[in-house]
C-alpha positions in Angstrom: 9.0 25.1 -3.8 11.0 24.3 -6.6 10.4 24.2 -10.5 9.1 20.8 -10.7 11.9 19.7 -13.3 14.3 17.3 -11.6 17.5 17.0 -12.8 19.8 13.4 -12.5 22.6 14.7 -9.7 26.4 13.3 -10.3 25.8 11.0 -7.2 26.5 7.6 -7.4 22.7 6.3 -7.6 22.3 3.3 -5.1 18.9 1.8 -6.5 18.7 0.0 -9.2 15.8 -2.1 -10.8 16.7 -5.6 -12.7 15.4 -5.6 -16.6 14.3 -8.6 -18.6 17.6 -8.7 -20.7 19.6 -11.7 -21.1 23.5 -11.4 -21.2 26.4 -13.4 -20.0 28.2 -11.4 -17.4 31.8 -12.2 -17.6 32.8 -11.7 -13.9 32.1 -14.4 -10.9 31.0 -11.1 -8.6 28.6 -10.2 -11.1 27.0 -13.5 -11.6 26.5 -14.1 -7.8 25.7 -10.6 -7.6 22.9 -10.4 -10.1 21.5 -14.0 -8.9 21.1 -12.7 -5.6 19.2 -9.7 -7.1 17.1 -11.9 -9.0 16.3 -14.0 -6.1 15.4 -11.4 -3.4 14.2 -8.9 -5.3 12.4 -10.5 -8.5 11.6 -7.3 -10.4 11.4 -4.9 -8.0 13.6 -1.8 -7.0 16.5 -2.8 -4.2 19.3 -0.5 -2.7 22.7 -1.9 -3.2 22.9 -1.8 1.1 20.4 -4.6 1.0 22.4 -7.2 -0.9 24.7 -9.5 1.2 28.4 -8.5 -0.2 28.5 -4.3 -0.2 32.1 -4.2 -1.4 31.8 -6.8 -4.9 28.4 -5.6 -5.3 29.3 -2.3 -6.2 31.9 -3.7 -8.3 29.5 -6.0 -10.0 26.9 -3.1 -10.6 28.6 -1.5 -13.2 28.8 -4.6 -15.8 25.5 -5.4 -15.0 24.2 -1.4 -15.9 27.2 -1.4 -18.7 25.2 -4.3 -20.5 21.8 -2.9 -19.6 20.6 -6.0 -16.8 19.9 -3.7 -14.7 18.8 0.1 -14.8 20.0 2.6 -12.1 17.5 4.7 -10.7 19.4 8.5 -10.8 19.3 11.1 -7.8 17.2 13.5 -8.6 17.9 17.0 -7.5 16.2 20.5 -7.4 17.6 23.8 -6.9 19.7 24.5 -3.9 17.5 24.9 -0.8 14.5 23.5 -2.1 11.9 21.1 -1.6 10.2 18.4 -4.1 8.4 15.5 -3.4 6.9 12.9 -5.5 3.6 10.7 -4.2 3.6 7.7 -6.9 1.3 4.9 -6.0 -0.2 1.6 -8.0 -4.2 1.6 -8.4 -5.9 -1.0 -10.2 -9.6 -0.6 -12.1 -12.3 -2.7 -10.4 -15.6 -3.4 -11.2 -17.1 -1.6 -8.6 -14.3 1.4 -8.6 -10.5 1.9 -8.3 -8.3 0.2 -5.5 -5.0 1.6 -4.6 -2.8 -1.7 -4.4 0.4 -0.1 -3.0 1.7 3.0 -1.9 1.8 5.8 1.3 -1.7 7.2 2.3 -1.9 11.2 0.8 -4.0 13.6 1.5 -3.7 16.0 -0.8 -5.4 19.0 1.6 -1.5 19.1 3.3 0.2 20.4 0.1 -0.5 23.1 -2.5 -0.1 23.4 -6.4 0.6 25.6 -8.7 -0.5 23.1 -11.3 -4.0 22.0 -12.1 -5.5 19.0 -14.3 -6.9 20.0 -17.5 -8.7 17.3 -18.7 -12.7 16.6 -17.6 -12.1 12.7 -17.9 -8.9 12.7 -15.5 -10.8 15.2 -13.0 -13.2 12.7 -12.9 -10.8 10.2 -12.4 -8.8 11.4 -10.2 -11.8 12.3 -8.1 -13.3 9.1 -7.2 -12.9 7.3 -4.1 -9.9 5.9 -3.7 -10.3 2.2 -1.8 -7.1 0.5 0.0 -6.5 -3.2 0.3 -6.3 -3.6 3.6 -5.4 -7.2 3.2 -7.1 -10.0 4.9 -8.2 -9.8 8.6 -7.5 -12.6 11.2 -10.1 -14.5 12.4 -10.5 -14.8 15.7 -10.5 -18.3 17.1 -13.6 -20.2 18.2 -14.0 -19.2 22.2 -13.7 -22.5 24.2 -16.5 -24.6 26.2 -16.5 -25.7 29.4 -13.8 -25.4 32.1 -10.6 -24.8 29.7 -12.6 -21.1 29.5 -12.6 -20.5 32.9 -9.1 -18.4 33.7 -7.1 -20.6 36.1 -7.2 -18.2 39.6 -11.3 -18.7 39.0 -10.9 -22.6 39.6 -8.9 -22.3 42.6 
């Protein structure tokens, strides 16, 4: 219901990303800090809540954002009272069509636009069949032979 131009909000931002840059932090907290990060979270996004020590984290977060190792992700706000959301997702081009990697299912019948796509090729795009990876299925084991199948009230 709003604009659709987010704005960063004064809030303290509580995820943050790690970058590829190289720099020496100076304190202990931030070291142990940012190693921990590194660690857990390779290159991925993390909330501060998920890191061991709350209280020298948030300490260590800002030399590690003053010298740019890792990037806050802001709050983004709207106008009072209203509503934005933001579906991102990770597809990847196959050979026999796209396949969404990572991301919440959307069905994009539940929500309505002001906006439209301009473009014939991204149309296009955008409407082919989108596959999941559903990851890999278990396989069931091998039923047994003989007796050891028989439930053990039938042997009684």
């Amino acid at each position: 219901t709003g604009t659709g131009k987010a704005k960063a909000d004064p809030a303290r931002p509580t995820v943050f990303k790690k970058n590829e840059t190289v720099y020496h932090l100076k304190m202990k907290a931030s070291r142990k800090f940012y190693s921990e990060v590194s660690s857990k979270f390779q290159e991925y996004p993390f909330n501060i809540r998920a890191v061991e020590d709350i209280k020298s984290a948030r300490y260590a977060v800002t030399e590690c954002a003053q010298h740019n190792v890792i990037t806050p992700m802001p709050v983004l706000i709207e106008r009072e009272n209203e509503f934005v959301a933001e579906f991102r997702f990770t597809a990847i081009l196959m050979p026999n069509g796209l396949m969404k990697i990572t991301g919440l299912p959307f069905d994009p019948s539940l929500y309505k636009s002001d906006f439209k796509t301009k473009d014939a090729d991204v149309k296009e795009l955008l409407s082919q069949p989108m596959k999941s990876s559903g990851g890999k299925k278990k396989k069931k084991p091998a039923a047994a032979t003989g007796d050891q199948a028989k439930p053990a009230a039938a042997k009684a």
